[in-house]
N, C-alpha and C positions, 0 to 999 in steps of 0.2 A: 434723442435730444431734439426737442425743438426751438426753431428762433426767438429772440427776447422779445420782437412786437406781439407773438403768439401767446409768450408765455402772459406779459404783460396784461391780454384780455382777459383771459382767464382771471387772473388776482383783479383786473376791476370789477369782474361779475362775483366770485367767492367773498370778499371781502365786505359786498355789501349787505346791510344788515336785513336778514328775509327770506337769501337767496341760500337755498339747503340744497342737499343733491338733487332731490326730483324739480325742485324749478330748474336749478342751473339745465340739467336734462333736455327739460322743455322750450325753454329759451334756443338751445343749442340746435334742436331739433325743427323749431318755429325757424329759425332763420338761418338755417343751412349749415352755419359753423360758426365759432365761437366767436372771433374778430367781427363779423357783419353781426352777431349779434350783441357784441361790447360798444357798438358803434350806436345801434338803430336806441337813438334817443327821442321820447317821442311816441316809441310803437310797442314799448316793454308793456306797457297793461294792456295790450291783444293778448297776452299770451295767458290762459289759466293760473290762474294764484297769483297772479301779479297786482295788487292795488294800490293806489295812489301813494301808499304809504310806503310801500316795497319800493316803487317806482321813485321816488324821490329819494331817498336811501339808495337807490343804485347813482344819479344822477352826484350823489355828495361824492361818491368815491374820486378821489385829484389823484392825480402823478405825484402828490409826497407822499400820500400814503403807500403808492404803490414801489414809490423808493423806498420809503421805510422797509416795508415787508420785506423785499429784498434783502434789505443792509441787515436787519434783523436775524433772516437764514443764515448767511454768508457770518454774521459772528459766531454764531453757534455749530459752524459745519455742518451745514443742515442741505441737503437738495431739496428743489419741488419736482416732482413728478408729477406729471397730467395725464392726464385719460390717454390721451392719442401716441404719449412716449412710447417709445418700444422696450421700457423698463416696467412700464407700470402693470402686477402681476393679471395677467391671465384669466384666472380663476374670480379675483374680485373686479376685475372688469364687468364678469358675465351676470352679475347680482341686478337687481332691480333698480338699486338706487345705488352707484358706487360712487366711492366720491370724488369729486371732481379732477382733485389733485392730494398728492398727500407729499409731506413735509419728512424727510426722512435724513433722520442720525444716523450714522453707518452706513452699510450696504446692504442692497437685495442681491441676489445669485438665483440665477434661474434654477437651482438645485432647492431653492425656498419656494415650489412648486409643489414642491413634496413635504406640506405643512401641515402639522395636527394642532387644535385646540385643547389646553386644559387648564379650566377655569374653574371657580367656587369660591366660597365665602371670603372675609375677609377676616373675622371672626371667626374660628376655627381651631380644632383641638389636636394634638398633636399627631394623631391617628391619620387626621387629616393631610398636614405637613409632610408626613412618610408619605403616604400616599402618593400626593404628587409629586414628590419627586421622585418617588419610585419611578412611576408610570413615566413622566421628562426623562428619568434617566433610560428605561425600557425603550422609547419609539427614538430616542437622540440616538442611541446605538446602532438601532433598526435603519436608521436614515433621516429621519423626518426631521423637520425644521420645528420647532416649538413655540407656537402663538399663543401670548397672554394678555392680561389687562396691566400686570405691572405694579399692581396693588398690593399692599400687605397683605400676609396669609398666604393663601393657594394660591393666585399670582406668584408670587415670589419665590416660593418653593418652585412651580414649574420651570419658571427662569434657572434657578440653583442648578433645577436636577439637568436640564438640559446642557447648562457650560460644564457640571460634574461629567457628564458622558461623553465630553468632548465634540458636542453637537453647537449648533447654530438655533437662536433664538430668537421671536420678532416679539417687541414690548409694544400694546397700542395706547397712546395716550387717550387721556379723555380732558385733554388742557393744552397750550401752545407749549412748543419744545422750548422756549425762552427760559423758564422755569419748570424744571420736570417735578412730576409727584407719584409718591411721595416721598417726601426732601429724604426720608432713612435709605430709600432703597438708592440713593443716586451715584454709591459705590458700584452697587450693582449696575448700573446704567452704561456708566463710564466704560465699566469692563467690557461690556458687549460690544461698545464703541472700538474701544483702544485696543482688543484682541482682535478685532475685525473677524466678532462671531454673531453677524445678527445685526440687529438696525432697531431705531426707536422710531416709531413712526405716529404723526398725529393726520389728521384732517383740517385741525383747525388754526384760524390763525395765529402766528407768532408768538404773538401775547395774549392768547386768550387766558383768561382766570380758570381756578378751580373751579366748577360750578356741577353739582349734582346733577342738574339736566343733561349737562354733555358728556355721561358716562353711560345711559343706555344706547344712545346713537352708536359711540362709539361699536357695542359689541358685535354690530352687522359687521365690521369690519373683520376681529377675528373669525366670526364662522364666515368670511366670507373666502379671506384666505385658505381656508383651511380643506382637507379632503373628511373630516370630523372634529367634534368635539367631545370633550370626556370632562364630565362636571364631579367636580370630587366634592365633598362635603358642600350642600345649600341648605341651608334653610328653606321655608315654603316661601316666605321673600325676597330672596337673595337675588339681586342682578343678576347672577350666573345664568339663573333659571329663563331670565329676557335672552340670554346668549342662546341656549338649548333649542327654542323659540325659533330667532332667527335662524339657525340653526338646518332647522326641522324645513320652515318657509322656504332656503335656498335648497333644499336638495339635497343637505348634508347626511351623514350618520351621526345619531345623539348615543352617546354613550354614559353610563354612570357607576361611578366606584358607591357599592353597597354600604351604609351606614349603621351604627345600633340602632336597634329601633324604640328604644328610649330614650335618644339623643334628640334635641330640637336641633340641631346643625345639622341632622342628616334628613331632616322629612321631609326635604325638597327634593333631593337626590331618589330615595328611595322612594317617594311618587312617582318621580319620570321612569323610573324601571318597570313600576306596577303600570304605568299607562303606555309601554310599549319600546323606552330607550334599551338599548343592550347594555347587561350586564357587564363588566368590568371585572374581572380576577387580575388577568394579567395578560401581556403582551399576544398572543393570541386570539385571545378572544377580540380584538380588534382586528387584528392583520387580518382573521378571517370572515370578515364582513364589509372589508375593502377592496374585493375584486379580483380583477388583477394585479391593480398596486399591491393589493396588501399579499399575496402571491409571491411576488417578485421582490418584496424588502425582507432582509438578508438581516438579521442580530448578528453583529458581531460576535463570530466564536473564535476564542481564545486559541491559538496554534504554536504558541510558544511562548516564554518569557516575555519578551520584548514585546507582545500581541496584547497584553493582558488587558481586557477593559480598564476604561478608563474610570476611576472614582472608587477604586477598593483600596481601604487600608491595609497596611503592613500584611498582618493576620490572613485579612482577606484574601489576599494575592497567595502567598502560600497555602491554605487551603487548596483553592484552586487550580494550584499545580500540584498538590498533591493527588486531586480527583483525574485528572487527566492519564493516569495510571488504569483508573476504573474504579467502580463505586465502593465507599467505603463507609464502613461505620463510625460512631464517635472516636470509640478505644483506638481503631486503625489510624483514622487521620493524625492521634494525637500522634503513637510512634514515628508515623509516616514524616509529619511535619519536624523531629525533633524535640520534643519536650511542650507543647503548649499545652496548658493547663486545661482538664474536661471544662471548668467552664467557662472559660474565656474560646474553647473551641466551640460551645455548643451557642454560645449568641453568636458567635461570627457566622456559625453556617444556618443561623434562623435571618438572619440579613439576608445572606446570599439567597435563601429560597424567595427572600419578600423583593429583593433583587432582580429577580428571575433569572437567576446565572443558575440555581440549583433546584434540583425535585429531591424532596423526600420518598423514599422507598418505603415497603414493607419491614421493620423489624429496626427500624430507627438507622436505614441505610441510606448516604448519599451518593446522587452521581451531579456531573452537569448537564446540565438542559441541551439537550440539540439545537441548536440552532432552525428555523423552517428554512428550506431552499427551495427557491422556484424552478419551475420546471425547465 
């Protein structure tokens, strides 16, 4: 936490109109620290990118508005977080341009350290929607914190899959938390809030509007947080594809869930694989491209009843203890299970494999997936 005269400089250099993360940066860096430089009126155009017109635009910034912003957070339950906190995460610190302060609904947990991106379209076919949240549900089990845009489609399925799996999720806006968007998913929002699973977090001011410009800025944000991203269904245009990008720039790992290749919602995706992101199946193939992290994160394997991953239906859960015996064929789990019908057994355990709780065998046999364990 730092003090309110501190916090105070900061919202009168953010709030004025110009001043983006690389000037805030510069400014901060020109004049030692943020107060001598919320002060030095007068000497703001010495600094690159600064023009008369920037400079006057800082000079309008008054003490209401900077009550405002405040009274504004504070209704919404909102924190600011600045650069210098010893909250503000780590990882997007280290970025090029990070931003200055950010505005946060819920909670961070230093445990949200250990955070994956998965992003893609918004427009998006159903193939798509499994997908991520298969994948949110696979790395939320695993451990990881689940960073999205919060958008309809792939945003929100990531979200889904990730509170399905009893994981923690970060939403980044690209508009002030005043009014969140979009207004459908604000159930979802809430949840995040009110279960104290995750945080909504923006950069920008309070009330800023919707506006298409401040949705590619935002996506530095998630890859910035993040130790990957995983773009599941883009088009050749799709914003996602700007996240992949940034992505790639911070030092991240780009990953991509393979699409038809007669679909236009997948030729985004399926270019970045042809130009060198890693391929996507399942939960593995990312752990093993993350190092040590991805080494040392642990799937939840199932050890009893009461252990049972989180987000399987009825069906589902039974299968699953029925495998735990050791692998069995369809005809076996049906007995096994009591009476479920061949095929209400045979979609549940085509779930479970696209789940990744299950591998198919030779001869139409299933068991459950090992879990990886670090060394």
């Amino acid at each position: 936490m730092i003090d309110t005269g501190r916090l105070r400089a900061y919202l009168r250099l953010h709030l004025a109109d110009g001043v983006g993360a690389v000037t805030f940066k510069r400014l901060v860096e020109n004049f030692g620290d943020v107060e001598t430089a919320a002060k030095a009126r007068g000497q703001w155009q010495r600094v690159e990118g600064i023009g008369p017109k920037t400079a006057e635009a800082m000079e309008a910034v008054t003490d209401a508005q900077i009550d405002d912003e405040l009274k504004a957070a504070e209704q919404v339950g909102a924190d600011i977080i600045v650069l210098e906190d010893e909250r503000y995460p780590a990882a997007l610190a280290a970025i090029h341009d990070p931003p200055p302060l950010l505005y946060v609904r819920g909670r961070l947990e230093k445990a949200d350290a250990l955070a994956f991106g998965v992003v893609g379209s918004r427009h998006c076919t159903y193939y798509g929607l499994e997908q991520a949240e298969r994948f949110a549900q696979l790395l939320g089990r695993a451990g990881f914190t689940i960073v999205s845009g919060g958008a309809r489609g792939i945003d929100s399925a990531a979200h889904r899959g990730a509170l399905t799996a009893g994981g923690r999720t970060i939403a980044i806006m690209g508009c002030g938390l005043t009014e969140l968007y979009p207004r459908e998913n604000e159930k979802l929002f809430e949840q995040i809030v009110r279960e104290d699973r995750g945080a909504i977090i923006s950069e920008l001011p309070m009330r800023t509007a919707v506006l298409g410009g401040n949705f590619p800025t935002r996506n530095r944000i998630i890859s910035g947080l993040s130790l990957g991203v995983l773009i599941v269904e883009a088009a050749r245009k799709s914003g996602s594809l700007l996240t992949a990008r940034e992505a790639a720039e911070q030092g991240r790992e780009v990953f991509a869930v393979p699409g038809r290749v007669d679909s236009p919602l997948s030729q985004g995706a399926n270019e970045l694989i042809r130009n060198g992101a890693i391929l996507a199946q399942d939960l593995d193939d990312i752990l093993e491209h993350l190092g040590d992290v991805g080494a040392k994160m642990v799937a939840e394997e199932p050890a009893g009843r009461e252990s049972l991953p989180r987000g399987l239906d009825e069906t589902e859960s039974l299968l699953v203890g029925a495998l735990r015996q050791g692998p069995m064929s369809l005809d076996e789990l049906v007995r096994t299970t009591g009476g479920i019908d061949s095929g209400k057994t045979a979609s549940a355990m085509t779930m479970l494999v696209l789940k990744g709780l299950v591998v198919q065998q030779p001869g139409n046999v299933f068991a459950l997936k090992k879990a990886r364990r670090g060394p």
